[in-house]
C-alpha positions in Angstrom: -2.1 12.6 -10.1 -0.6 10.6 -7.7 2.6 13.1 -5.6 6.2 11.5 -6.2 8.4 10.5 -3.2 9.8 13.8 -3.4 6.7 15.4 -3.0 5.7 13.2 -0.5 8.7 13.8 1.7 8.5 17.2 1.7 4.9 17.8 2.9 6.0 14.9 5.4 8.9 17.8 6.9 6.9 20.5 6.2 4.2 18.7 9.0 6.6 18.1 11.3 5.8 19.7 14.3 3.1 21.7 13.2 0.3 19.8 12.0 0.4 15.9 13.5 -3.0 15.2 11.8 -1.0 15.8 8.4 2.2 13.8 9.5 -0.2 10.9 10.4 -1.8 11.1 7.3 1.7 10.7 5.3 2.8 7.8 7.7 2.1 4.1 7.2 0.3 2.2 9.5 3.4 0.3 10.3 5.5 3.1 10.4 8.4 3.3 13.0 10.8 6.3 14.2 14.7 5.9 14.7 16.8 7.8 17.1 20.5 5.2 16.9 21.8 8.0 19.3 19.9 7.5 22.1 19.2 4.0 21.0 15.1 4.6 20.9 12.6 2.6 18.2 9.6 4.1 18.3 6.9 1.9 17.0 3.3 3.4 15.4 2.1 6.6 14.1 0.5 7.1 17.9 3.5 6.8 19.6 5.3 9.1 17.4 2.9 11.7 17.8 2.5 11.0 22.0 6.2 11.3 22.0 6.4 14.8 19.9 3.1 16.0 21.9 4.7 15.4 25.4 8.5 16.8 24.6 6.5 19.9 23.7 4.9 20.2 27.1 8.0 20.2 28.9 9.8 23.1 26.8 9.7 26.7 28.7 11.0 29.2 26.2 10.1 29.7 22.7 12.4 31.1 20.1 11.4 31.7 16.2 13.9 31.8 13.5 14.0 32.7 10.0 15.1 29.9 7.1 16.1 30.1 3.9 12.1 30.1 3.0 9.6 31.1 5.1 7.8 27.8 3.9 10.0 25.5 6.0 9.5 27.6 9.1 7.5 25.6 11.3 5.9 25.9 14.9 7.8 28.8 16.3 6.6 28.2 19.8 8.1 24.2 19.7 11.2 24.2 17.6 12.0 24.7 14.2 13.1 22.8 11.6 15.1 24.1 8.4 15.2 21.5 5.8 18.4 22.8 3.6 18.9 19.5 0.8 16.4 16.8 0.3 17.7 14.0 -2.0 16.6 10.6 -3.1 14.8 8.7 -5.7 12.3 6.1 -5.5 11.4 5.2 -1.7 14.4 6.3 0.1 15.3 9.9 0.8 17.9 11.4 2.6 16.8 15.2 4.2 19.4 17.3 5.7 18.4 20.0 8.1 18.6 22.7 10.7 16.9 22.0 14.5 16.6 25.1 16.3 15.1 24.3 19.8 13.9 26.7 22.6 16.6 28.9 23.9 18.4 29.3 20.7 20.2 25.7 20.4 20.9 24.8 17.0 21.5 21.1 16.1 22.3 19.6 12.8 20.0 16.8 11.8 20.3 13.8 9.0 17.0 12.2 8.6 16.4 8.8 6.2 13.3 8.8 5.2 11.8 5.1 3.7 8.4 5.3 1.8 6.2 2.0 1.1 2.7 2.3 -0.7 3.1 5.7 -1.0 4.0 6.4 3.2 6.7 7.2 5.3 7.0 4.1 6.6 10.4 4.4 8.4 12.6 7.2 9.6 16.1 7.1 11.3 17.0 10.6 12.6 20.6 11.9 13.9 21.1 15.1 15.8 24.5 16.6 15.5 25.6 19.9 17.4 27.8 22.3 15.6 31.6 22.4 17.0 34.1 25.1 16.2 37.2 24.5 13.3 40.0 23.7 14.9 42.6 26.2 13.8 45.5 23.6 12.5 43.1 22.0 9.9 43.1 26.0 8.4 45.6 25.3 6.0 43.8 22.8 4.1 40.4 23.5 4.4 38.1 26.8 3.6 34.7 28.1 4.9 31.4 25.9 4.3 28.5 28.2 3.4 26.1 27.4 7.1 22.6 27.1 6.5 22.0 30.2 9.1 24.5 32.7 7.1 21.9 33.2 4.5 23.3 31.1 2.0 21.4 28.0 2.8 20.1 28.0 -0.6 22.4 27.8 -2.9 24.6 25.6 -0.6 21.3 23.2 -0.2 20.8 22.2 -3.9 22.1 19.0 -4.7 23.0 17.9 -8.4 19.5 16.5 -9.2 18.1 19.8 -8.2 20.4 21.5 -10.9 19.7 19.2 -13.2 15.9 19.3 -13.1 15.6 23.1 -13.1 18.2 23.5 -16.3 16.5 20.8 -18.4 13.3 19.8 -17.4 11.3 22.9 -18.5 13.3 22.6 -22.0 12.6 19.3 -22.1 8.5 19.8 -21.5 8.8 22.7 -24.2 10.3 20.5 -27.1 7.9 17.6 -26.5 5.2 20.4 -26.6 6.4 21.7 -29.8 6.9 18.3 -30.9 2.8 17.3 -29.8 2.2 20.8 -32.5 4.3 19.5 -35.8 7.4 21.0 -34.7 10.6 18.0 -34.6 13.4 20.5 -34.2 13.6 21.6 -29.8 13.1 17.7 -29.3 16.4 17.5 -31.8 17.9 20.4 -30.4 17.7 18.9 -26.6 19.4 15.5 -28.2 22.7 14.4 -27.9 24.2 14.1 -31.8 27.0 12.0 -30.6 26.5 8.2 -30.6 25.8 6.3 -29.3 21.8 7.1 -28.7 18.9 4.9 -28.8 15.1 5.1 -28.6 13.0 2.5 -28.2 9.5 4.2 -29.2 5.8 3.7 -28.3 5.0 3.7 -31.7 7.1 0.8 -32.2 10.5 1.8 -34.0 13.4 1.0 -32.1 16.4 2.4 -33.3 20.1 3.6 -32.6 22.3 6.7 -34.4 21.8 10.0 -34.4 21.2 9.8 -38.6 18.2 7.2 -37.5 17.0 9.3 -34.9 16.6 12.4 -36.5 14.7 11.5 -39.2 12.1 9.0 -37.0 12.0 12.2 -34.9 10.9 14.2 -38.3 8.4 11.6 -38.9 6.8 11.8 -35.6 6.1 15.0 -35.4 4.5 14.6 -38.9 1.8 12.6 -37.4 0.6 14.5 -34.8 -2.3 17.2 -35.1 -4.8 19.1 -32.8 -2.8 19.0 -29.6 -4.4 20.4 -26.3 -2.5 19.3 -23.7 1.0 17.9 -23.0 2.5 17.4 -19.5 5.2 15.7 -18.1 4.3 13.8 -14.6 8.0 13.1 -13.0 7.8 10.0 -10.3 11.9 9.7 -9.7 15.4 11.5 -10.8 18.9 11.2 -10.3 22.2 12.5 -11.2 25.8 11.9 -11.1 28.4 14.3 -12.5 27.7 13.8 -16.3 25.1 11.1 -16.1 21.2 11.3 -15.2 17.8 9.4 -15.6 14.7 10.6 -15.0 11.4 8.8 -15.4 8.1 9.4 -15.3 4.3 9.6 -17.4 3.6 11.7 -20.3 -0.3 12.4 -19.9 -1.0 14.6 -24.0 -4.4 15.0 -26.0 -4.0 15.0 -29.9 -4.9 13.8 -33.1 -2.8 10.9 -33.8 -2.1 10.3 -38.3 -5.0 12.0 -38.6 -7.4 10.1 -36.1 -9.2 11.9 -33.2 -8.1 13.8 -30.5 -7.6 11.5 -27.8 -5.8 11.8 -24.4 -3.4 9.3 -24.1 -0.5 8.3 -21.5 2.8 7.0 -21.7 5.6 5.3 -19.2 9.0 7.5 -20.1 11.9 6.9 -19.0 15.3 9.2 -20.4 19.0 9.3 -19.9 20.9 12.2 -20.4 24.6 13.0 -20.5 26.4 16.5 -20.3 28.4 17.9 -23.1 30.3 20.9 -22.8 28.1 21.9 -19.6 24.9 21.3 -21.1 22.5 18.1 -20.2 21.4 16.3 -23.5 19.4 13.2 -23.7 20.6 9.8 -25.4 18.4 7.3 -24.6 14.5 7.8 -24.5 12.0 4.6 -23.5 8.5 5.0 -24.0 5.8 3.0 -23.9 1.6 2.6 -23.2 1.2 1.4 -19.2 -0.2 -2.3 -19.2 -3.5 -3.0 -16.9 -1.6 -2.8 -13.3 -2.4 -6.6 -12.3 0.0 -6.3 -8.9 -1.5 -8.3 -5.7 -3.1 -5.8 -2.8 -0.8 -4.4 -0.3 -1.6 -7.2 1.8 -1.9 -10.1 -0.2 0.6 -13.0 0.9 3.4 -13.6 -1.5 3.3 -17.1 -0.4 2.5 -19.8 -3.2 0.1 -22.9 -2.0 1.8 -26.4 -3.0 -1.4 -28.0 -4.6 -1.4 -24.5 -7.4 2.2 -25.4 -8.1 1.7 -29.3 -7.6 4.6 -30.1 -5.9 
């Protein structure tokens, strides 16, 4: 199972500056490193690492602090970095996050992070040091939770986040009961408000909650012998009372009485939230076609005598 961008992304900070053999690993061979501050481009995964290898070298004290989870901690005798939001979908994520550097200096840092074929292929860092309120803006503004005040956490989770841990392991448990004979948690986790479509693998495509329900009733009639269900998630998103997610559903089972085979499908869902509460009303599913893309580096150039012109 291939990792999603998010995945990918965070192992990427989690490297960083610990383990360089990983960190070039996640990088693309034409990767290249952003500082706009200081106006630097730094081009290829060995200059990237020279650079990061020699500011080490020239540091004299070491300071280790303590994140919001002890997994972020990294390289207490370099710097550390406290990763406090990651967000994103697709191949470009945005990581905010917590510098501490030898003698207790604590920096603010944006990072955009750019993936291609599956790499980090571009990052553009800012560093920002933390400044003090100024006292006549106190009258219209209130505290900000700090990622070192111990509430880095909760003040870290972006709206996808939220999203994904209240409905995502509901979701996976209806389609599992679904898989078993069971149509009502996949009815349950449904908007009943029009307008909702599905367009279905198994080849209905149809819109109203009166249609829906009963195609979802008849679904679950046909399935039998089910060993395994899971959802793989490749990109998210969501915006106040919209969100998307989409992704593979990988299941084993008996099909209308046929044999148990596994079988995988491209899924993609949109949700909207009623009365606090995330409910789907769109669901797109269907069997991945034989991937017939060009290789990474085949020209997208087109030769006039194929096109004869």
């Amino acid at each position: 199972m291939k990792p999603s961008g998010r995945e990918i992304v965070e192992q990427y900070m989690q490297a960083i500056p610990r383990d360089w053999d990983t960190v070039r690993v996640l990088q693309h061979p034409d990767f290249v490193g952003e500082y706009p501050q200081s106006g630097e481009v730094i081009r290829g995964r060995d200059n990237f690492r020279a650079a990061n290898e020699r500011y080490s070298q020239v540091q004299t004290e070491t300071r280790r602090v303590t994140g919001p989870e002890d997994r972020w901690i990294l390289s207490p005798g370099l710097w550390s970095l406290t990763p406090t939001r990651i967000v994103g979908a697709g191949d470009t994520f945005t990581v905010e996050a917590l510098a501490t550097y030898p003698g207790g200096v604590s920096y603010h840092v944006v990072a955009i992070l750019e993936l291609r074929d599956g790499k980090v292929v571009r990052g553009r860092t800012y560093f920002a040091a933390p400044f003090e309120a100024p006292a006549w803006r106190a009258p219209y503004a209130e505290p900000m939770a700090r990622p070192d005040d111990g509430q880095a956490e909760e003040h870290g989770r972006s709206e996808v986040d939220d999203f994904l841990d209240t409905t995502i392991p509901r979701q996976v448990e209806a389609e599992e009961a679904l898989h078993r004979g069971d149509a009502m948690p996949r009815m349950a986790m449904w908007s009943h408000e029009d307008p909702v479509t599905l367009f279905g693998a198994l080849g209905p495509s149809k819109s109203g909650w009166s249609e829906l329900s009963r195609l979802f009733r008849w679904v679950a009639s046909l399935f039998s012998g089910v060993t395994e269900y899971r959802l793989e998630l490749i990109a998210a998103g969501a915006s106040e009372d919209l969100a998307y997610t989409v992704g593979y559903e990988h299941s084993t089972a008996s099909v209308n009485g046929g044999p148990a085979e596994p079988k995988t499908l491209r899924v993609t869902h949109v949700y909207r939230r009623e009365n606090g509460e995330w409910k789907i009303v769109h669901r797109h599913g269907d069997f991945p076609p034989v991937d017939q893309s060009p290789p990474a580096e085949a020209s997208t150039e087109v030769s006039s005598h194929v096109t004869g012109r």
